[in-house]
GULONU-165681 format. One record per residue (C-alpha): residue in one letter; residue number from 1; x, y, z. Coordinates in steps of 0.5 Angstrom, whole numbers, plus 2048, in hexadecimal, padded with zeros to 3 digits. Layout:
<r><res>A</res><n>NUM</n><x>X</x><y>Y</y><z>Z</z></r>
...
% end
This chain:
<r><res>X</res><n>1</n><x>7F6</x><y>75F</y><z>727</z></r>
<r><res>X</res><n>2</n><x>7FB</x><y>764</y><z>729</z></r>
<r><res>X</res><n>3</n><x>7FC</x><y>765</y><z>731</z></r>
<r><res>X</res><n>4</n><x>7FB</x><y>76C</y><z>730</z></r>
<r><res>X</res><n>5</n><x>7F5</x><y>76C</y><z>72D</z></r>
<r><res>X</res><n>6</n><x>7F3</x><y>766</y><z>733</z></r>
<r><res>X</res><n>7</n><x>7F6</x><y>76B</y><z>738</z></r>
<r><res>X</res><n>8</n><x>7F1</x><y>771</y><z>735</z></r>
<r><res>X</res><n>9</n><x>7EB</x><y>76B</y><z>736</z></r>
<r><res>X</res><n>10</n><x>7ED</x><y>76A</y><z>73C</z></r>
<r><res>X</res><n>11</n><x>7ED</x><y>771</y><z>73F</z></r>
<r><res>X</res><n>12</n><x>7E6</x><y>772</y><z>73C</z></r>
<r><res>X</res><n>13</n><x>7E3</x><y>76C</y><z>740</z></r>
<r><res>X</res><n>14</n><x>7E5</x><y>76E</y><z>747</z></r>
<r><res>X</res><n>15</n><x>7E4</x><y>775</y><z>745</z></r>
<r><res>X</res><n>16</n><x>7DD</x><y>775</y><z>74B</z></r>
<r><res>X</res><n>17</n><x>7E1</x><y>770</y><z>74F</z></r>
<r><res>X</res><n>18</n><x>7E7</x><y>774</y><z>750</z></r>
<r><res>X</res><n>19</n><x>7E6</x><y>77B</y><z>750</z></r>
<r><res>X</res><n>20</n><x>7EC</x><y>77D</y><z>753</z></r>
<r><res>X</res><n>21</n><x>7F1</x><y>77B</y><z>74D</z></r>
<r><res>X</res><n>22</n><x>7F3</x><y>781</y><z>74A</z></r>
<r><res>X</res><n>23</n><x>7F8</x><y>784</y><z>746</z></r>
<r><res>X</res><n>24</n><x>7FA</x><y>784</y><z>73D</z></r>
<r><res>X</res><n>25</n><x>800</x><y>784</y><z>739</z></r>
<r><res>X</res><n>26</n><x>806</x><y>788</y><z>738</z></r>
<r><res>X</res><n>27</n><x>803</x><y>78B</y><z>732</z></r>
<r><res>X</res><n>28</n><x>801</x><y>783</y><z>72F</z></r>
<r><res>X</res><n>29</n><x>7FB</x><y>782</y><z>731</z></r>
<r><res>X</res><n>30</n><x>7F8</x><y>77F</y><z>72A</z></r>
<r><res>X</res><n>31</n><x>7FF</x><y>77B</y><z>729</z></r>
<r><res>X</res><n>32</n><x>7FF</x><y>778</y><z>730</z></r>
<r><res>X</res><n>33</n><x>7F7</x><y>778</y><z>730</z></r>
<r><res>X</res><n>34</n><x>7F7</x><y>77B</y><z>738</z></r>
<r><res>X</res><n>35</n><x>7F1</x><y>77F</y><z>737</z></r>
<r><res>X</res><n>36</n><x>7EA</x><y>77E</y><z>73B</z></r>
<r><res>X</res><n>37</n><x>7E5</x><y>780</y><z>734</z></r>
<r><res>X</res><n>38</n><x>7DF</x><y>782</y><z>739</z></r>
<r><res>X</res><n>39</n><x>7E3</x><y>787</y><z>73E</z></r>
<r><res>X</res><n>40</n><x>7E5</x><y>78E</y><z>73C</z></r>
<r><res>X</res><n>41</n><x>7EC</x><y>790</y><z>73C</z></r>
<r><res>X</res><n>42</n><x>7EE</x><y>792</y><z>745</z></r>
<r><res>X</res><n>43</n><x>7F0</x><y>799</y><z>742</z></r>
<r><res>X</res><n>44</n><x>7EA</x><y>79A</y><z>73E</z></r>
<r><res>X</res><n>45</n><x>7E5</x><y>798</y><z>744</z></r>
<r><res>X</res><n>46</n><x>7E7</x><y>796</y><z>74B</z></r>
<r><res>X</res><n>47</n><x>7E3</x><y>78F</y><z>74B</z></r>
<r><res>X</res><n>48</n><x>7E7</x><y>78E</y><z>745</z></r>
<r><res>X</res><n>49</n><x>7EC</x><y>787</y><z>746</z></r>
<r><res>X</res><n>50</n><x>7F1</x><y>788</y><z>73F</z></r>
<r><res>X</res><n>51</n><x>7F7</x><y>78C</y><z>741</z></r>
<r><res>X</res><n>52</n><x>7FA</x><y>78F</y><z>73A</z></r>
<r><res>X</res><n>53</n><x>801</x><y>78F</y><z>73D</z></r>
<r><res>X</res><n>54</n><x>805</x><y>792</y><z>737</z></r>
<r><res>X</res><n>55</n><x>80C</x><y>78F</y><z>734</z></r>
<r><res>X</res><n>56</n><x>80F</x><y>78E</y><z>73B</z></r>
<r><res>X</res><n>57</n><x>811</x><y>789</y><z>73E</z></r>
<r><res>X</res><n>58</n><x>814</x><y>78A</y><z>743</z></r>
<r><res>X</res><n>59</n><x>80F</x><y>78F</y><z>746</z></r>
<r><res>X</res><n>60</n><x>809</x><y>78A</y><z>744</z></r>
<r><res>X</res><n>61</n><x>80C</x><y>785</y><z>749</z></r>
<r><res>X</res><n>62</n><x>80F</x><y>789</y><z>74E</z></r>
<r><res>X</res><n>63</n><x>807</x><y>78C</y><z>74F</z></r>
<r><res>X</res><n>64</n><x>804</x><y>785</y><z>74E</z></r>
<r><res>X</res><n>65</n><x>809</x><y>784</y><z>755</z></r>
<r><res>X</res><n>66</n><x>806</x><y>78A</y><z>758</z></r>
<r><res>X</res><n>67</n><x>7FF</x><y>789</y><z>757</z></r>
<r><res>X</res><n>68</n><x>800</x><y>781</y><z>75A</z></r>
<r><res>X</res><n>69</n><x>804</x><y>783</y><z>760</z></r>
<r><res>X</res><n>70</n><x>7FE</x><y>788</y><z>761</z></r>
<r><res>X</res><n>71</n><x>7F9</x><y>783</y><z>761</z></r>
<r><res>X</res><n>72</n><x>7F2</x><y>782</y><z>75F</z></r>
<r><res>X</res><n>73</n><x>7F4</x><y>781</y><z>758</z></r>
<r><res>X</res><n>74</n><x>7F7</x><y>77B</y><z>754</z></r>
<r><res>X</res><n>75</n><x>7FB</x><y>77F</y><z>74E</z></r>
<r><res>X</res><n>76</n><x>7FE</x><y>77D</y><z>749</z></r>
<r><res>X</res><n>77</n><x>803</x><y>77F</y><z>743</z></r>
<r><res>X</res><n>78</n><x>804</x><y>77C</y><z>73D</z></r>
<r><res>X</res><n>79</n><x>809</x><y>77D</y><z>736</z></r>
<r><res>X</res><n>80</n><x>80D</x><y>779</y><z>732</z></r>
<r><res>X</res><n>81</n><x>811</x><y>773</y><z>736</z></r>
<r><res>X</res><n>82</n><x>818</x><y>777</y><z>732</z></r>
<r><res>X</res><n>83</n><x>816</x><y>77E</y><z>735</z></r>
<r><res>X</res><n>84</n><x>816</x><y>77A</y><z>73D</z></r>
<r><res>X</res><n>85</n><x>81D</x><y>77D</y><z>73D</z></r>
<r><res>X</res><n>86</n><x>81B</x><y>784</y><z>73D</z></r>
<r><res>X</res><n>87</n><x>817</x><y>782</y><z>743</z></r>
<r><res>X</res><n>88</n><x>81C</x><y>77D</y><z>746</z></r>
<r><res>X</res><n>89</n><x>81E</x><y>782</y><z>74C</z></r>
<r><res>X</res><n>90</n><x>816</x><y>782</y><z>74E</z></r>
<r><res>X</res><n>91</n><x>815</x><y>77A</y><z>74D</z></r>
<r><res>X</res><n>92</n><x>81B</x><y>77A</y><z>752</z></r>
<r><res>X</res><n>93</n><x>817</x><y>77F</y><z>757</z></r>
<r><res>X</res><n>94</n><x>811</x><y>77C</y><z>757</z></r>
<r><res>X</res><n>95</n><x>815</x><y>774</y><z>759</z></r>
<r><res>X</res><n>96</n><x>819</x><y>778</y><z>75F</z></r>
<r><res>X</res><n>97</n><x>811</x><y>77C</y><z>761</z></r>
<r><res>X</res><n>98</n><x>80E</x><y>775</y><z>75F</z></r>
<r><res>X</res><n>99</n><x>808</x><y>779</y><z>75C</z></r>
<r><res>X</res><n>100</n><x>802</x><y>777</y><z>759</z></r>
<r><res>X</res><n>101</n><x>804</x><y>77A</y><z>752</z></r>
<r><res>X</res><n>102</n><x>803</x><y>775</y><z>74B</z></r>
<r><res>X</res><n>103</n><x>807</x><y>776</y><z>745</z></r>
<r><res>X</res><n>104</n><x>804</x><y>774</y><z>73E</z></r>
<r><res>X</res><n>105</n><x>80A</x><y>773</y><z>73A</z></r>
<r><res>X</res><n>106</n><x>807</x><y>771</y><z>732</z></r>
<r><res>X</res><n>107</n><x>80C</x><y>770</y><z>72C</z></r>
<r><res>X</res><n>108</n><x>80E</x><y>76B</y><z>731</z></r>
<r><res>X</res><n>109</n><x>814</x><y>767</y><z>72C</z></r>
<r><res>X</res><n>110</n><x>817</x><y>767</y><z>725</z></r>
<r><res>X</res><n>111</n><x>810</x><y>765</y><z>723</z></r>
<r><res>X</res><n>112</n><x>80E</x><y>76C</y><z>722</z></r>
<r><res>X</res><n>113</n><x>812</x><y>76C</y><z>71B</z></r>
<r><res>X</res><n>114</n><x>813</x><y>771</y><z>717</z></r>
<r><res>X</res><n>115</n><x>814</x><y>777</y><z>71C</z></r>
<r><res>X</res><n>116</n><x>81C</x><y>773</y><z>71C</z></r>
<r><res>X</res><n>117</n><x>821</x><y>773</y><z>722</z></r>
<r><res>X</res><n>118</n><x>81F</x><y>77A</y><z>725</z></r>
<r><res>X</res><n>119</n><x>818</x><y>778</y><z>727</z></r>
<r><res>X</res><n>120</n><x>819</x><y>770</y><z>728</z></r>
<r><res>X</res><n>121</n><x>81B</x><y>76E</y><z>72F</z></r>
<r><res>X</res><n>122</n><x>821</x><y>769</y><z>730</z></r>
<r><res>X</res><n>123</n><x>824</x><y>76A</y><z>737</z></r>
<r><res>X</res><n>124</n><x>81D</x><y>76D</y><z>73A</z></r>
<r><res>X</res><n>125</n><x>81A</x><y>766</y><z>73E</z></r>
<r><res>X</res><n>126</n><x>821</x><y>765</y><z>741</z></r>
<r><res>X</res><n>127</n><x>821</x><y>76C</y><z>745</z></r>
<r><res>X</res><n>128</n><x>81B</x><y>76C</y><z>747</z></r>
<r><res>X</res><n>129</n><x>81B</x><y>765</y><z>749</z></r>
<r><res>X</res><n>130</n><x>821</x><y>767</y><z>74E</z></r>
<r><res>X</res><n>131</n><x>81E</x><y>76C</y><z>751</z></r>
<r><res>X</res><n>132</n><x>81C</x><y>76A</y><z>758</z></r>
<r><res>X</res><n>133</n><x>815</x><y>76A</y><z>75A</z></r>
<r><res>X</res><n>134</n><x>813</x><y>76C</y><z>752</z></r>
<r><res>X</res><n>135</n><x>80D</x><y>766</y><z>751</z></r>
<r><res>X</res><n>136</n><x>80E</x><y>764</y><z>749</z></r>
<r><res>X</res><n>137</n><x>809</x><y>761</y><z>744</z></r>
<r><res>X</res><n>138</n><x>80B</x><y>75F</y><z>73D</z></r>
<r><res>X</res><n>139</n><x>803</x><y>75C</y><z>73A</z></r>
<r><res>X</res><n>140</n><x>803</x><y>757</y><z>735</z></r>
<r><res>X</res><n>141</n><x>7FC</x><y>758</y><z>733</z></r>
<r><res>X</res><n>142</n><x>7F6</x><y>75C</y><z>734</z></r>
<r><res>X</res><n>143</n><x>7F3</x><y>758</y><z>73A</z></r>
<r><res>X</res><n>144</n><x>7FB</x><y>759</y><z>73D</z></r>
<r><res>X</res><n>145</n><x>7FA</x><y>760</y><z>73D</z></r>
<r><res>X</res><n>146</n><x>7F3</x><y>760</y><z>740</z></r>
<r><res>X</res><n>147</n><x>7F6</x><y>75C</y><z>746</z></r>
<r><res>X</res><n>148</n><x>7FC</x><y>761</y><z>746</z></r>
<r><res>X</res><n>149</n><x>7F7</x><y>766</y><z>747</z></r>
<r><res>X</res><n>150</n><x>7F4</x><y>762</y><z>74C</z></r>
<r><res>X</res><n>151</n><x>7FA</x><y>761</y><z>751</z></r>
<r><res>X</res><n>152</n><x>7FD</x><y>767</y><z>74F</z></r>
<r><res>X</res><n>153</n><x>7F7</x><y>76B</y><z>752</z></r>
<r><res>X</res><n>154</n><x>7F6</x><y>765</y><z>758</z></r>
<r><res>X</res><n>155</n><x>7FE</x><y>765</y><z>75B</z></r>
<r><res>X</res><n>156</n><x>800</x><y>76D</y><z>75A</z></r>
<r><res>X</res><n>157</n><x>806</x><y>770</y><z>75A</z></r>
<r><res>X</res><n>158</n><x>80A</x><y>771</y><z>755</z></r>
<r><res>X</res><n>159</n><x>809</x><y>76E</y><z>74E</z></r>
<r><res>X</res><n>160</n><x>80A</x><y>76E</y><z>746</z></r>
<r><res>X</res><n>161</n><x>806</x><y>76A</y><z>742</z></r>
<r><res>X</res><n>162</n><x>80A</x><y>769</y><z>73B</z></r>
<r><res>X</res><n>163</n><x>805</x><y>769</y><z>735</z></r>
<r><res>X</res><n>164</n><x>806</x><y>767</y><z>72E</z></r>
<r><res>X</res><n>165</n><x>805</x><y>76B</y><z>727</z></r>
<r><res>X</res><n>166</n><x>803</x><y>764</y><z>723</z></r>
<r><res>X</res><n>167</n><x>7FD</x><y>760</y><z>723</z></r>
<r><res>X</res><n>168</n><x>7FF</x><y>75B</y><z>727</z></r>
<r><res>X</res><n>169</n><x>7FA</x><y>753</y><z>726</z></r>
<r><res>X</res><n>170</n><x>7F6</x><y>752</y><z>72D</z></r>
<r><res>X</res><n>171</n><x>7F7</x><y>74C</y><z>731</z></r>
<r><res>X</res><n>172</n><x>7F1</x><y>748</y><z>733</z></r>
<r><res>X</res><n>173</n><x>7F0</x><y>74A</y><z>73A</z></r>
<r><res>X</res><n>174</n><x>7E9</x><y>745</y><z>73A</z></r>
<r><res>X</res><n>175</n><x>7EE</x><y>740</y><z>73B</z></r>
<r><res>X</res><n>176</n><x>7F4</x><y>743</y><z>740</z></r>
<r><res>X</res><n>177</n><x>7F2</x><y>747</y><z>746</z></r>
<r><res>X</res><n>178</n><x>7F6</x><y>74D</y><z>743</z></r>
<r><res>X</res><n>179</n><x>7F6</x><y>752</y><z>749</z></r>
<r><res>X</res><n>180</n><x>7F7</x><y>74C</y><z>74D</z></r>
<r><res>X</res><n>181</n><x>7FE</x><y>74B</y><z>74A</z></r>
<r><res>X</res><n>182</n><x>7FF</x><y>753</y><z>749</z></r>
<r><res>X</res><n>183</n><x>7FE</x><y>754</y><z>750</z></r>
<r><res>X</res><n>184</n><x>804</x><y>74F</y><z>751</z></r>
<r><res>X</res><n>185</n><x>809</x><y>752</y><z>74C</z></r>
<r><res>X</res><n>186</n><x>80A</x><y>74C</y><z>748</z></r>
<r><res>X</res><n>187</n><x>806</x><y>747</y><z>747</z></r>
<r><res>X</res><n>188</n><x>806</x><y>740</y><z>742</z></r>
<r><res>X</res><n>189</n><x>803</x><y>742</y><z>73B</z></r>
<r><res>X</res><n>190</n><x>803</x><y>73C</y><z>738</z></r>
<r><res>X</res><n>191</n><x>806</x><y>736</y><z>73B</z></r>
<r><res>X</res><n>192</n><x>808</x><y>72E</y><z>738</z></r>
<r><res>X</res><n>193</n><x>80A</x><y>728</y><z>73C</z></r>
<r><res>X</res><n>194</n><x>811</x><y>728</y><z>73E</z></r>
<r><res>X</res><n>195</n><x>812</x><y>72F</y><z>73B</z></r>
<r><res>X</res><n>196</n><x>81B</x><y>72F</y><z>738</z></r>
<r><res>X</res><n>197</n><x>81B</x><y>736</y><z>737</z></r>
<r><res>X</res><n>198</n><x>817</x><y>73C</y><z>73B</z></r>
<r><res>X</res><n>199</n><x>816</x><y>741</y><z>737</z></r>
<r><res>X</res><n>200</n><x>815</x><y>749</y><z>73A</z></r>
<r><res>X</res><n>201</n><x>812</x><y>74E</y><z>737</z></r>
<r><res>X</res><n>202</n><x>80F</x><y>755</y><z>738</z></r>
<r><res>X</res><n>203</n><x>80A</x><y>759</y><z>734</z></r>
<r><res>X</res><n>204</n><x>80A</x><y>759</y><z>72D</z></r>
<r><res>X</res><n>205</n><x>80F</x><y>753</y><z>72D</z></r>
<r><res>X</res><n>206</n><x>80A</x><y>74F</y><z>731</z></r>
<r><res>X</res><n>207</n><x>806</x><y>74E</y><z>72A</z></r>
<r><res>X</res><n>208</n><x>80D</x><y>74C</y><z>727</z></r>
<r><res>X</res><n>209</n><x>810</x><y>748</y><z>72B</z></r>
<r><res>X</res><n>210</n><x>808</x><y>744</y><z>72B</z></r>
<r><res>X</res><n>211</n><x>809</x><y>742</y><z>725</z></r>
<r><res>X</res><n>212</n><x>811</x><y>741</y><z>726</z></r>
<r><res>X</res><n>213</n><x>80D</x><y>73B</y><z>72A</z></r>
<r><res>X</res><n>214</n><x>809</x><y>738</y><z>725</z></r>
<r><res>X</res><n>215</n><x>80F</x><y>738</y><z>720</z></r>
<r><res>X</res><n>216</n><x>814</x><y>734</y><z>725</z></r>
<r><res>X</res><n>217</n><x>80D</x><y>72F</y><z>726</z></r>
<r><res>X</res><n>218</n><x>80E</x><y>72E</y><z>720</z></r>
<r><res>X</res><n>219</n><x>815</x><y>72B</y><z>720</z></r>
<r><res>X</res><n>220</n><x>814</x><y>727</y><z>726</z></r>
<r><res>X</res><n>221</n><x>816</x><y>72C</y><z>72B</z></r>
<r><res>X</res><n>222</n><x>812</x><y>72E</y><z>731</z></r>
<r><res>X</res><n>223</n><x>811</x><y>736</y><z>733</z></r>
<r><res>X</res><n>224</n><x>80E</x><y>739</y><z>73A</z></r>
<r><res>X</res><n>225</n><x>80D</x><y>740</y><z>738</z></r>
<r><res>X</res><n>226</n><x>80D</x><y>745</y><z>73D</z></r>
<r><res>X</res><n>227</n><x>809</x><y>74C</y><z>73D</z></r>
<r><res>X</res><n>228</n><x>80D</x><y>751</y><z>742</z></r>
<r><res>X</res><n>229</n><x>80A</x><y>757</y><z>742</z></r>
<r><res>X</res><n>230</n><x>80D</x><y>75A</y><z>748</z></r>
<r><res>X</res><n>231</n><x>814</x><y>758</y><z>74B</z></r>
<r><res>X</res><n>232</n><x>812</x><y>75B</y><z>751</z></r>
<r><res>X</res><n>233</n><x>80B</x><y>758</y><z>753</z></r>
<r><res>X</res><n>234</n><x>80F</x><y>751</y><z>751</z></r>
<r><res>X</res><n>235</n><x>815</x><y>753</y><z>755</z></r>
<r><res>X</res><n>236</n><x>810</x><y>754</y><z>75C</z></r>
<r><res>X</res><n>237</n><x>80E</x><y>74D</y><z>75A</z></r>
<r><res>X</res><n>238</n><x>810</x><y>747</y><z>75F</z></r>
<r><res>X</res><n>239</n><x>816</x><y>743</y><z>75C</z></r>
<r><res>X</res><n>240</n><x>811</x><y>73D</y><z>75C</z></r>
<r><res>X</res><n>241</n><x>80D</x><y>741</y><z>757</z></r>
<r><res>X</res><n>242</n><x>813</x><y>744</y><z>753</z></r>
<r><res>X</res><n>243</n><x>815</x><y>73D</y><z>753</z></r>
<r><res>X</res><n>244</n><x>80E</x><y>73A</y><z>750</z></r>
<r><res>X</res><n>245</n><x>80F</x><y>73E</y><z>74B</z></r>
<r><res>X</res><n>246</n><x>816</x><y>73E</y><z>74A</z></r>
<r><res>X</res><n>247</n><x>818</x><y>738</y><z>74B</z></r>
<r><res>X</res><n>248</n><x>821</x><y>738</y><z>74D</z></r>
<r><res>X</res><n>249</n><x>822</x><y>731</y><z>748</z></r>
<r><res>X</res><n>250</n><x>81F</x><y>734</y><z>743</z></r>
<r><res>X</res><n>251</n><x>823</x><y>739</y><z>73E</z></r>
<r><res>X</res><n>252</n><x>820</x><y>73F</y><z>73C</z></r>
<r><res>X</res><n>253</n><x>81F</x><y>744</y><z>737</z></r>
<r><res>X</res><n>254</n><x>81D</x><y>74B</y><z>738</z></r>
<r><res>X</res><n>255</n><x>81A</x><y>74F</y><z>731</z></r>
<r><res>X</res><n>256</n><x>819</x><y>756</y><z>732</z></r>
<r><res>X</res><n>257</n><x>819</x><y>75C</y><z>72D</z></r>
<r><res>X</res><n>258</n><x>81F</x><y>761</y><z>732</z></r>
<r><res>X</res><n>259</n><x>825</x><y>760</y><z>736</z></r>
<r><res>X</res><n>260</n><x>826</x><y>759</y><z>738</z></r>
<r><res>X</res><n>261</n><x>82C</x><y>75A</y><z>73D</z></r>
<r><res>X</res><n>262</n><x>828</x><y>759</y><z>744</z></r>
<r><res>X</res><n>263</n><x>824</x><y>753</y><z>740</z></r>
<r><res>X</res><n>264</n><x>82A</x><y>74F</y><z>742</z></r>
<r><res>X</res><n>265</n><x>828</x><y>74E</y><z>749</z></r>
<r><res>X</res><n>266</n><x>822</x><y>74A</y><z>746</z></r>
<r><res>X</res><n>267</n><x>825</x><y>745</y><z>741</z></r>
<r><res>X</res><n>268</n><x>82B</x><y>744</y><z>744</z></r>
<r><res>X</res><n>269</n><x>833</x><y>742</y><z>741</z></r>
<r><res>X</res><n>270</n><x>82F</x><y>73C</y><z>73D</z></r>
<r><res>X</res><n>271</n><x>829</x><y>741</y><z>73B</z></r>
<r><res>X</res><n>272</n><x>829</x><y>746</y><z>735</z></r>
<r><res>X</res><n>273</n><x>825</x><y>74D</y><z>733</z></r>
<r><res>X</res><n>274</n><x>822</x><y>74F</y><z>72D</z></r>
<r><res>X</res><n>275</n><x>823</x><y>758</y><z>72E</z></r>
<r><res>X</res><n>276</n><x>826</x><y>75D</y><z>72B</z></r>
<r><res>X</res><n>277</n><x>82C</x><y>760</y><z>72D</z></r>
<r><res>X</res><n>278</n><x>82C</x><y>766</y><z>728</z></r>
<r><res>X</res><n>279</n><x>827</x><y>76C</y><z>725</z></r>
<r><res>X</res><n>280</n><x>822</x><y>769</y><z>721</z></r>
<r><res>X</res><n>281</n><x>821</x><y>76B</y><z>71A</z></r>
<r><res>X</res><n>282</n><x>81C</x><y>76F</y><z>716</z></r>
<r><res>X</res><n>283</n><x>817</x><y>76B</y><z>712</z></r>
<r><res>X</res><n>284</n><x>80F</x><y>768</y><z>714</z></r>
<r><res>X</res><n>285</n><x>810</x><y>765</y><z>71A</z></r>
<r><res>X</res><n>286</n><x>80F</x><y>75E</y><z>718</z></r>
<r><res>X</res><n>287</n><x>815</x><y>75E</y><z>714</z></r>
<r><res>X</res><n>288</n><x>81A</x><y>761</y><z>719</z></r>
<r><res>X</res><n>289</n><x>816</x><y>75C</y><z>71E</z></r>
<r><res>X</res><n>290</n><x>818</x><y>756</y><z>719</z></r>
<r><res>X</res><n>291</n><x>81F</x><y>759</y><z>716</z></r>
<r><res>X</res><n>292</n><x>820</x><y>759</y><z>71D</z></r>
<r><res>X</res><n>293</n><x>81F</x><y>752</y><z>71E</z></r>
<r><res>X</res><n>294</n><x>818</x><y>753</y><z>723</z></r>
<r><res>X</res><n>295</n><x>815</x><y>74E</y><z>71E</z></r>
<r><res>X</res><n>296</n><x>813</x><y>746</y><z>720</z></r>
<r><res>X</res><n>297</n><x>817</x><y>743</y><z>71C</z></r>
<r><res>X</res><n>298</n><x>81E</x><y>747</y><z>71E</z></r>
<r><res>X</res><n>299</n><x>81B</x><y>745</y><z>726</z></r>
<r><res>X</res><n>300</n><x>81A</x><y>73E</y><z>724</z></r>
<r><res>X</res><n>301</n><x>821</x><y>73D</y><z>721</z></r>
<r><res>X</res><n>302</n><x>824</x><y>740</y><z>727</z></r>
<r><res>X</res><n>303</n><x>820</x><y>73C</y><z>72C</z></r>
<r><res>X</res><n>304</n><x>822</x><y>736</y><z>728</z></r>
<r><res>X</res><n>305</n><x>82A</x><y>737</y><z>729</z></r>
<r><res>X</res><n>306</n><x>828</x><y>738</y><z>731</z></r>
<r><res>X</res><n>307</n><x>825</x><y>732</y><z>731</z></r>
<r><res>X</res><n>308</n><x>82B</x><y>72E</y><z>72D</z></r>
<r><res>X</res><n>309</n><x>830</x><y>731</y><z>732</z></r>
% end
């Protein structure tokens, strides 16, 4: 299931419980699937909960501020995770106000595919994980989005949520505490016995970098796979935590779809990150993914030059 179309369930199961969540897209709603099939539009119908914001996004998230600061509502502005640079100026204001505004960016790496380099974000995640205050969440599969949703709606304040196109395989939350290690930022996924190397994933990279794990098993070497969908909420963690997770004598590499100059501070000198340090291309996404190296096999043979280093 894409993390999207995860998004919409989740919207339509907490519609009753939380009826102040309020808001649409910049004219998307059917691609960032933001819409709350059984309300009317607000400007149709004062009861209404969908706002049709029109192509401006800018504006779009400049009202969500406004509506947030007021009080009373909890909005939300959603558009393709590229066009956030035409809100940037308003992602800004909401961290300096610490509003309880919430952006639902889709579209949300290279693995969109075929709309090329205009439309697939590269440097986004960077920049708005350097904007103080601004929570991050990077889900990995249907269950993460639901527990993003969950915290993004229990810790207020500014936060973005970066949701995929592409269908993405499910995590078996009946034998992890999912929430559980959302709620922290970061958490241990699957795990072996004196793990050689970490590997640390966000999104649609986690499902890759899980089977990075399996393909190493099979050569002897052993893999901690680490799911961190919000560098924020990992970083408010204290250092035992962060340490448990990512222990300093263990070498580590990062995979993850974007920009990897700040994944640096993570995997240290000795550790590598599987990125991207260009524009995408145009193509389905999962040969742009796989021509990009975000397939198990280039993860797995990176890892391995780490653990012979």
């Amino acid at each position: 299931m894409a993390t999207r179309n995860a998004g919409q369930q989740v919207m339509a199961t907490i519609f009753n419980d939380v009826p102040e969540l309020f808001g649409g897209a910049a004219d998307l709603t059917a691609s960032t699937k933001t819409i709350f099939k059984n309300s009317p539009h607000f400007a149709d119908d004062p009861t209404g909960r969908n706002v049709f914001f029109g192509v401006r996004e800018l504006g779009m998230c400049a009202a969500v501020n406004g509506i947030a600061v007021h009080g009373g509502l909890r909005p939300f502005g959603s558009t393709f995770f590229v066009f956030s640079d035409y809100a940037k100026p308003a992602l800004r204001i909401a961290a300096i106000m610490k509003a309880n505004s919430l952006f639902v960016f889709t579209h949300d790496s290279i693995g969109l595919g075929e709309d090329g380099p205009t439309h697939e974000p590269v440097e986004h995640l960077m920049a708005l994980r350097a904007v103080p205050l601004m929570t991050d969440f990077r889900h990995a599969d249907a269950n993460e989005t639901a527990a993003a949703w969950r915290l993004a709606l229990e810790r207020g304040g500014p936060t973005f949520l970066a949701l995929t196109r592409q269908d993405l395989p499910v995590i078996d939350a009946a034998r992890r505490d999912v929430y559980g290690g959302v709620s922290k930022g970061a958490y241990v996924l699957e795990d072996a016995a004196h793990p050689q190397v970490v590997l640390i994933a966000t999104g649609s990279e986690v499902s890759v970098t899980l089977g990075a794990a399996k393909l190493l098993a099979g050569d002897g070497i052993t893999a901690r796979v680490v799911s961190m969908p919000s560098w924020r909420i990992f970083e408010e963690q204290p250092d035992e935590y962060q340490l448990s997770v990512l222990p300093a004598d263990v070498p580590k590499l990062a995979v993850e779809a974007g920009a990897t100059q700040v994944w640096w501070k993570y995997v240290g000198t000795g550790g590598d990150v599987v990125g991207i340090d260009r524009f995408g291309a145009s193509a389905p996404g999962k040969i742009v993914m796989a021509e990009l190296g975000f397939t198990p096999e280039n993860v797995a043979a990176r890892a391995k030059r780490i653990v012979k280093r």
